[in-house]
Each structure stands twice: as structure tokens, then as C-alpha cells.
N, C-alpha and C positions, 0 to 999 in steps of 0.2 A: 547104812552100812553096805548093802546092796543094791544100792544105784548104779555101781561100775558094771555091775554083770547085768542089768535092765540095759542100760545102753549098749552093751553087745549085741543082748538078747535081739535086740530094737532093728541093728543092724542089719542083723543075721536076716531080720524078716523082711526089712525094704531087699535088701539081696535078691532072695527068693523071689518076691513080687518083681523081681525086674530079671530073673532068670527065666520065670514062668508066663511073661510077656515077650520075651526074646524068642523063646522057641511058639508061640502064638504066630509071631510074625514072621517067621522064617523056617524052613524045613531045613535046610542048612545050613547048621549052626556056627561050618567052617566059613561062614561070608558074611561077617557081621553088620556089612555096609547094604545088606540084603534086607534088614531088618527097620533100614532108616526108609528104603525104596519102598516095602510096605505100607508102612508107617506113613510115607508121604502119598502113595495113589489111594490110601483110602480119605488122606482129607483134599486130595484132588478131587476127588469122587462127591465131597461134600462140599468143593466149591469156594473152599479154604487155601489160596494158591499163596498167601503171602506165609501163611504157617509151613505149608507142603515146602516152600524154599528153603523155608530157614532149616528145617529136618532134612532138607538135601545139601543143603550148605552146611551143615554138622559133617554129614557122610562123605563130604569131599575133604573135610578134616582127617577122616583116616586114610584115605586114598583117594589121589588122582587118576589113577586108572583105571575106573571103574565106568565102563562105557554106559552102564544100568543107570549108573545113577545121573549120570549128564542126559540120556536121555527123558528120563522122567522130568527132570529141571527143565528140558525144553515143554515137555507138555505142558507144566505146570506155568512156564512163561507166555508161551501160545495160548492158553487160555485166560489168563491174566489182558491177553492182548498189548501185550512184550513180542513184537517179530524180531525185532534184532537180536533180544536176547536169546528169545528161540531158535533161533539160526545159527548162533553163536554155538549153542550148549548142543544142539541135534549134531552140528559139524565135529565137535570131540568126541562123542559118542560114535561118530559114522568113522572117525580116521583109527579110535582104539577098538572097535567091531564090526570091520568093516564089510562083515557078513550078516552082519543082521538084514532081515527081509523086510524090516516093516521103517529102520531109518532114515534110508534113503528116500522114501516115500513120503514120509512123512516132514524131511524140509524141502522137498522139493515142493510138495504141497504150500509148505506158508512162505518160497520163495515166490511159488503163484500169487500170494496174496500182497506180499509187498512188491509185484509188478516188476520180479527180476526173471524174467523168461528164460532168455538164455540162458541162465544159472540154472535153474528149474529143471529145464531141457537137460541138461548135464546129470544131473542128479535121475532123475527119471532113466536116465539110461542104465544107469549104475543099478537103480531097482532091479530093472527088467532083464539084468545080466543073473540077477540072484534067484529070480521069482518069474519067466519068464511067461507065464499061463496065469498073470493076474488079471481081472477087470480093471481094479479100482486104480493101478497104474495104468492102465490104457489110457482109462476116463481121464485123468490129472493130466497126464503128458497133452492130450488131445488139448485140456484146456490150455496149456502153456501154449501148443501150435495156433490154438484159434485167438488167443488176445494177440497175438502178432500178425495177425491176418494170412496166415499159415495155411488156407483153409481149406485146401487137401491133402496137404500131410495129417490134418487135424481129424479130417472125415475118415481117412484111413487106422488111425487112433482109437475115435469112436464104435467105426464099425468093427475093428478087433475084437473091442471089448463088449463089445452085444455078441460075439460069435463065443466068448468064454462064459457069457453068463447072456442068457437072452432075456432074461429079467432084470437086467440094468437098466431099469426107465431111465436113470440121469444119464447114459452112456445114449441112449435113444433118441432122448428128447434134444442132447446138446446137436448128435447127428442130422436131424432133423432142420434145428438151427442153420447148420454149416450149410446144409441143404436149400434154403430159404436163400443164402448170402451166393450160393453157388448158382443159382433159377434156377434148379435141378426139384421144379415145384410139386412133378408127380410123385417122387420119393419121397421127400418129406410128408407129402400130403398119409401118403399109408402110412408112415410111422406115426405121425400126430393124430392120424384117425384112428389108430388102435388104442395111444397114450390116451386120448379122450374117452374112451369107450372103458378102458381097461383100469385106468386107475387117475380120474381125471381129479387136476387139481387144477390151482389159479395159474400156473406157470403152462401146463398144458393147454390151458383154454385159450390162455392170452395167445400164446406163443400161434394156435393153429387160426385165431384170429388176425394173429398180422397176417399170417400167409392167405386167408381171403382179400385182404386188404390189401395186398400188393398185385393179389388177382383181380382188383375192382369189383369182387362181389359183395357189394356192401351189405346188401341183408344177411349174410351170413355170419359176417366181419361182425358185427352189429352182436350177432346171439352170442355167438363164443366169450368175446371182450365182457359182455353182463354178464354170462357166466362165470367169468374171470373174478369178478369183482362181487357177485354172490357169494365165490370160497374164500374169497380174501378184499371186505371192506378197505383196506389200506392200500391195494394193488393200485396203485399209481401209473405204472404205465397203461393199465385197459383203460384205465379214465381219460387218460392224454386219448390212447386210440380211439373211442369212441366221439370224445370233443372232435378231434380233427374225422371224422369221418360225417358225422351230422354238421361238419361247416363245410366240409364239399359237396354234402346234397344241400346247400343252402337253408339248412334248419338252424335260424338266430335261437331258439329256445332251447331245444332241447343240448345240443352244443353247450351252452347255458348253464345247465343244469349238470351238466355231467361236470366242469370245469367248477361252478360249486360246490358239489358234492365233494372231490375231491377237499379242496379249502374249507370246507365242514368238518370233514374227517381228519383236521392238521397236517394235511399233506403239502404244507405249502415251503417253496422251495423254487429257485429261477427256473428248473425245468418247468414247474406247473405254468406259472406264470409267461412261462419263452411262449411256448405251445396255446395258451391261450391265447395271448397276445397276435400270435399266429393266425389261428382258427377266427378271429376279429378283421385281418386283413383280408383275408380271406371271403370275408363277409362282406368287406369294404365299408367297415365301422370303425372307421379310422380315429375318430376321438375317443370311441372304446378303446379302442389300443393303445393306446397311449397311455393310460391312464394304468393299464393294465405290464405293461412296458417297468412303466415307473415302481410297480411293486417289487417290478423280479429284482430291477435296479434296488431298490431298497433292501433287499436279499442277498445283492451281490452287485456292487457296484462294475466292477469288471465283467458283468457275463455278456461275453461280445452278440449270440443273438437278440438281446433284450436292447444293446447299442445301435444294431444293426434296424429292427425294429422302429425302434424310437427317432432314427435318421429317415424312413418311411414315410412316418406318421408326419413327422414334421415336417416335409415336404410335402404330402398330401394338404395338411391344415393350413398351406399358405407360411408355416412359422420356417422360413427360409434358412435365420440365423442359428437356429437352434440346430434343423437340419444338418447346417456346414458342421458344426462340432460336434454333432453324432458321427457324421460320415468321415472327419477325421479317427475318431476314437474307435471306432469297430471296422475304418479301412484296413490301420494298423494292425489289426489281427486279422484280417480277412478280406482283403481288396473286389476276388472274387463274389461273395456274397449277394445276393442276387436284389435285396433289400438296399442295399447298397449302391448297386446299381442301378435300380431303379429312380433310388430319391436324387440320382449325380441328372438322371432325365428330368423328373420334375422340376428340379435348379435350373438344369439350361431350357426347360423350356418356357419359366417364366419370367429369365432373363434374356429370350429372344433368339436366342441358340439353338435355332426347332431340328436344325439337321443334326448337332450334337446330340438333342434329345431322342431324335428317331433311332440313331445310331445304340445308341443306350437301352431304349426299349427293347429292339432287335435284339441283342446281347440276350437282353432278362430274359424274354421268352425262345431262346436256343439254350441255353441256363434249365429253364423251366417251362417247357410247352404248356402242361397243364394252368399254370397261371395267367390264365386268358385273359384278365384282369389289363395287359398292358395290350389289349387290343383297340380297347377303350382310349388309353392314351394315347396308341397308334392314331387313331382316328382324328384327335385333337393335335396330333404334326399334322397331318393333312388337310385339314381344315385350315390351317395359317400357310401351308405351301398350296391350298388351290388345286390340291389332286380328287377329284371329286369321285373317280372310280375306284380308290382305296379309301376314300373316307367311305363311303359303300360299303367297303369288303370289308372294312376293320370293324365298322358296328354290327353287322351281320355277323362275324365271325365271334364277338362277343356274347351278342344274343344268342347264336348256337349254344355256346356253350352255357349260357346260364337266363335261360329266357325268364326265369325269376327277376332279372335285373333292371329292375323302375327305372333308376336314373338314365340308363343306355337308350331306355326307348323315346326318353325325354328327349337327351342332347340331340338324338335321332330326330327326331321327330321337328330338332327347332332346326336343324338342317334341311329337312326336307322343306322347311317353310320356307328357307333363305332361298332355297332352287323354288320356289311356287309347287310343288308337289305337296295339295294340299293333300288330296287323297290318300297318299301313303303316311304321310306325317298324321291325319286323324286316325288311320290303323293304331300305328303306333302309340300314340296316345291313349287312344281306349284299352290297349294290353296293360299300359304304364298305369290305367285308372283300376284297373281289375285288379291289380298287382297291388295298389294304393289310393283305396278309395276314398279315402279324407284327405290324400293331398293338394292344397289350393291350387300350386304353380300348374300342376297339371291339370285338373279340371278346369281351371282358368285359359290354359294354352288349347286346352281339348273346346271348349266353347267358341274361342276365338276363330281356330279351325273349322269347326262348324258353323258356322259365322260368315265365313267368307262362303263356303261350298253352297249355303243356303241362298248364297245372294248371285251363283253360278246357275242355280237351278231353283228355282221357287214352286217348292208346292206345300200343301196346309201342313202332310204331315213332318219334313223338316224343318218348319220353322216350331211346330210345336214340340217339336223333340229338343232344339236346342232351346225353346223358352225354356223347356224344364228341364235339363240339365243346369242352365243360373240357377234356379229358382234353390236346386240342390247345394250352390258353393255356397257356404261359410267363407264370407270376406271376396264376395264377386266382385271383380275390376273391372266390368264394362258396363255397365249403366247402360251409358248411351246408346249401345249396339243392342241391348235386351229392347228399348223403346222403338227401334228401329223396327225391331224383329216382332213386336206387337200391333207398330201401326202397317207393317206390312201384311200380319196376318187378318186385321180388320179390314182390309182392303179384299182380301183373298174373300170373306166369308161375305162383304157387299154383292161383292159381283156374282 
């Protein structure tokens, strides 16, 4: 009989409950699209952006012109990782309020992020007409100037926004950056040596580590980049730094190690792989690299330096064919390429083409002085053209730079045997054994060497120094000349 006045009653109370959550959510009760904006930033807050929409796409049901509420809908898209739609919904919001201080800012920011600068740039002004004393709009514009290579309208950016807030490490550390790109290396160095002191993190440590590294201070280079990667196991680029720094001091291990470590920690990706691959040529492990080539390819069949690379290697290993269609496929994106250029020398020069190939090398290293590596093959055009005072200067000038280098002192060494200079070619040789003391070819060429010098000059104690260096090889090649050198010394101890 009383069921019709229970169902009012019933009503009356959902009401209330939805009256007494309206004014929860809004102090102003005259803006009811106020209460949907609530309502969505707190389950933005908890990370709920497809619920947060759908309560902001309610609130565009009672108005379009509610700039509050398009901008929340942009946060809520932005975090979602929606930039278009965030861009989309921040720009209604900025055209129906166009005094807000924080919108313009805020697409200009995720135009940063979808790589439209220019637009960004645009936007960032329009902030900084409303807001004109902010940091965090310096910092943003600065990054919009520096992904454009902007990079001193961008240092001017940065350094504004350290003068609004001198506690903007990110404002510091990007400065610092620009600083680094600009050789402007004594400024950075004070900024980055306060950020490391002050509040150091893996971006700080990496970051004051390249800049030893481009100072060639490598033990320094070396501390920072570990420290880099003490605050952050996953910091991928200090690892890359480090591998390539331990393979220009010629360390095959510990390079190794670093480049592992990495691909231990799933960091793997054609960067790790390019850079390793790298740090291998480097070494002049050319079958390592290849091998190593082939992963990044596996990772990304287009990544033109693992092409480039791999066109290298396979001109290094003799594999010519394979070569050519590397050096097609990573010419196309990059003719210049110094890999590239190198393996077009290795092709012509073991198709006869020595002056092609000298031409080629020349190239690489005005390309890349450091890559001393092609003095080595300098030395092998001159060798085939007969210039015997740059076949000289080219292995010398290799050996400078990396007297770690076995094989240099070898090839050297079977050249000085071609001129009869035995005496320097057994120099060589004993550097090349000290360097690699189980290798046969050379202790066998080092014997041989000694060998003839002992039959120049005969006395007991170098015939017994070369009996016992044979007696040393694993897989000795002369017999004949060890018997030679024992009936000679039996002779020596008759008389």
C-alpha cells in the first residue's frame, strides 16, 4: 500500500547523495562542468585516464566551451600517451582561454615530444607573453631550440632559466649540454662539476663523462660513465661510453665486458650492437664484428651503421660479394660514411686498383684521423706501387699509434726481410712476440730471422739463444736450419 511513497522516499535519498557529492567536488556550484573536472583529475591522479575521458566527454556534453575541461582531457590523453589527441584538446582549451599560464606550456611541451619544433617554438612564445619570469618555459623552449641544432639561441634559453631559478639542474645540465656541442668545454665543465657534486645522478655523471671523453682524458671518462651506471644499471649510453673508450685504449676485455653487461641487463637494441660492432673494428676483430653486425641487423634490418659496418667486415674477410651489397645498401643512405669508404679501398685493392684504393684510404682517414687503422692499409698500396719510403712511414705511423698492434709489426717486419734488413725486421718481431707469445707465424718468422743474423755473425751465445727459442715453437717449421744451428754450435765448443 506504501510502496509508491518508499519509492519516492528512495529517490529523494539517491538525490541527496548526488547533491552532497556535487558540492564535495566543486566549490562552485554555479559550474557544474566543474564537478565532472574534479571528478576526472582525481582518477587521473590514480592513473585511470580511459575512466578520466569518458567523465570529461560527459562534461563536453553540457558545454563546449569549457576550456577546464579540454584541458584536463589533454592531460588525461598525454598521459594515456595520445599526443595528437593531446594537442588536439590542449589547442581548444588555449583558443577558449587564451590566458591561461600553464596551456600554452603545456602543448608546447608535448609538441616537443612529437618532434614538431617549430610549432612548439610558437607556442612557447605565447607562454612567455603571459608568464614572462618562468624557468620551466625557458627550459622547454631551450629544448625545442636545441633538437633543431639551435644551439645558441637554446644556451640563451637555458641560461635564462638558471638566472629565474638557479636550482634548475635540468635548466643546467641541458646548458651544460649545449656547452659540450658548442666546445665551450671550460663552462660546461663548472656546471657539470657542481651538478656532480651537488646532486649527482646517472644523467650528470654520464653527461660530465663524455665531456672527458671528448677531452681524451680517459681515466676520468672511465670514473664518471661507472658512476653513471652505479645510479642507473640500465644507463645504456655509459655502457656504449665506456666499451668505446676501453677499445681505443686497446683493451679487447674489458670493452667486452662492458658491451655484455649491457646485453645482460636487456639492453639490447642496433645501438648496442652498432657501437659494439664498432668498438670490434676498432680492435681489428673483424670476424667479431660481423658477427656482432649481424645482431643489430637482426634488430633492425635497415640500421644503416650495422650496413655500413658489415660492408667493412666483409671486405676485411676477403668475402668481396657480400661486401658489394652491403656497400650498396648503407651507400644509399650514406655514401659519405667512412666504413664505407674504406671497404670501396679494400675492393679495389684486391681487385688491383691500388691507386683507387690509396685514394680511398686517404678519404677515410681526412674523414677520421684517429682511425689509424688505414695506415696499415696505406702501407699495403705501397707495397704493390714500390714506394718503400711510405711503406716506412705508413707502418710506423701505425705503430705510433697503437704499438699494442701484433699483426703491424709482423707485416713490418716480413718487409724489412724483403729489403734484407734483418736487424730491424728481428726488432719487430720480438715486440710482435711480447705482444703474442704463442703465436707460431711469428715466432717461426722471429727464428728464421735469427737464423740468418746468427749465420752473419757466429758466436756460441746466438746460436744457443735461437736453438732455444725452436725448441719454444709449438709446430716449429724449420728443422733443418735448428740442425744446422746445433752442428754449428758443436763445432764452436770443439774448437
Amino acid at each position: 500500500m506504501f510502496s509508491w511513497l518508499k519509492k519516492i522516499s528512495d529517490k529523494v535519498k539517491d538525490l541527496n547523495v548526488s547533491v552532497d557529492s556535487y558540492k564535495k567536488e566543486t566549490d562552485n556550484q554555479t559550474i557544474p562542468s566543474l564537478a565532472y573536472v574534479n571528478r576526472a583529475k582525481k582518477l587521473i591522479e590514480k592513473m585511470r585516464y580511459v575512466e578520466a575521458k569518458k567523465v570529461l566527454t560527459e562534461a563536453l556534453a553540457i558545454t563546449q566551451k569549457d576550456a577546464l575541461v579540454y584541458k584536463y582531457l589533454g592531460v588525461a590523453e598525454e598521459r594515456a600517451g595520445n599526443f595528437n589527441e593531446a594537442i588536439e584538446a590542449y589547442r581548444k582549451s588555449a583558443e577558449l582561454n587564451p590566458q591561461d599560464k600553464n596551456i600554452w606550456h603545456k602543448l608546447a611541451m608535448v609538441l616537443v615530444t612529437v618532434r614538431k619544433y617549430e610549432d612548439a617554438e610558437i607556442s612557447f612564445e605565447k607562454a612567455d607573453k603571459i608568464s614572462p619570469v618562468n624557468t620551466d618555459i625557458q627550459t622547454g623552449w631551450g629544448m625545442a631550440l636545441f633538437k633543431q641544432k639551435k644551439y645558441n639561441e637554446a644556451h640563451e634559453k637555458f641560461i635564462k632559466a638558471i638566472k629565474i631559478n638557479r636550482y634548475n639542474f635540468a635548466a643546467m645540465l641541458l646548458a651544460a649540454i649545449v656547452e659540450v656541442r658548442l666546445e665551450k668545454y671550460d663552462d660546461a665543465e663548472s656546471k657539470l662539476s657542481f651538478l656532480t657534486n651537488t646532486c649527482p645522478n646517472e644523467s650528470n655523471t654520464y653527461e660530465y663523462a663524455n665531456l672527458y671523453y671528448l677531452k681524451e682524458d680517459y681515466e676520468h671518462a672511465i670514473r664518471y660513465a661507472r658512476m653513471s651506471v652505479d645510479f642507473n644499471r640500465s644507463m645504456l649510453p655509459a655502457y656504449l661510453l665506456l666499451g668505446k673508450i676501453y677499445s681505443i685504449l686497446f683493451d679487447y676485455e674489458n670493452a667486452t665486458k662492458c658491451f655484455m653487461s649491457a646485453e645482460e641487463r636487456e639492453l639490447k637494441s642496433p645501438l648496442l650492437y652498432s657501437e659494439w660492432g664498432n668498438a670490434l673494428v676498432r680492435l681489428c676483430r673483424f670476424e667479431e664484428a660481423k658477427e656482432i653486425y649481424q645482431k643489430a641487423l637482426l634488430e633492425d634490418v635497415e640500421c644503416p651503421e650495422a650496413q655500413a659496418g658489415m660492408a667493412l667486415c666483409a671486405a676485411e674477410t676477403k668475402d668481396f660479394e657480400k661486401a658489394h651489397d652491403f656497400i650498396n645498401f648503407a651507400g644509399e643512405k650514406d655514401a659519405s660514411n667512412v666504413y664505407i669508404i674504406e671497404a670501396k679501398g679494400l675492393s679495389a685493392l684486391a681487385y688491383g686498383n691500388t691507386e683507387d684504393a690509396l685514394n680511398y684510404f686517404k678519404e677515410a682517414l681526412k674523414k677520421d684521423p684517429k682511425d689509424a687503422y688505414n695506415y696499415f692499409r696505406l702501407a699495403k698500396c705501397y707495397e704493390k706501387l714500390g714506394n718503400d719510403n711510405m711503406i716506412r712511414d705508413s707502418y710506423e705511423k701505425i705503430l705510433k699509434f697503437n704499438p699494442k698492434f701484433a699483426p703491424a709489426y709482423f707485416e713490418f717486419a716480413q718487409y724489412l726481410i724483403s729489403q734484407k734488413d734483418y736487424q730491424d725486421a728481428r726488432r719487430k718481431l720480438r715486440k710482435a712476440a711480447n705482444l703474442e707469445p704463442n703465436n707460431r707465424r711469428i715466432l717461426n718468422l722471429l727464428f728464421y730471422v735469427s737464423y740468418i743474423l746468427v749465420k752473419e755473425d757466429v758466436c756460441e751465445y746466438n746460436v744457443k739463444e735461437a736453438i732455444s727459442l725452436a725448441d719454444k715453437i709449438n709446430g716449429f717449421e724449420y728443422p733443418d736450419l735448428r740442425a744446422d744451428l746445433e752442428k754449428i754450435l758443436k763445432e764452436i765448443k770443439e774448437n
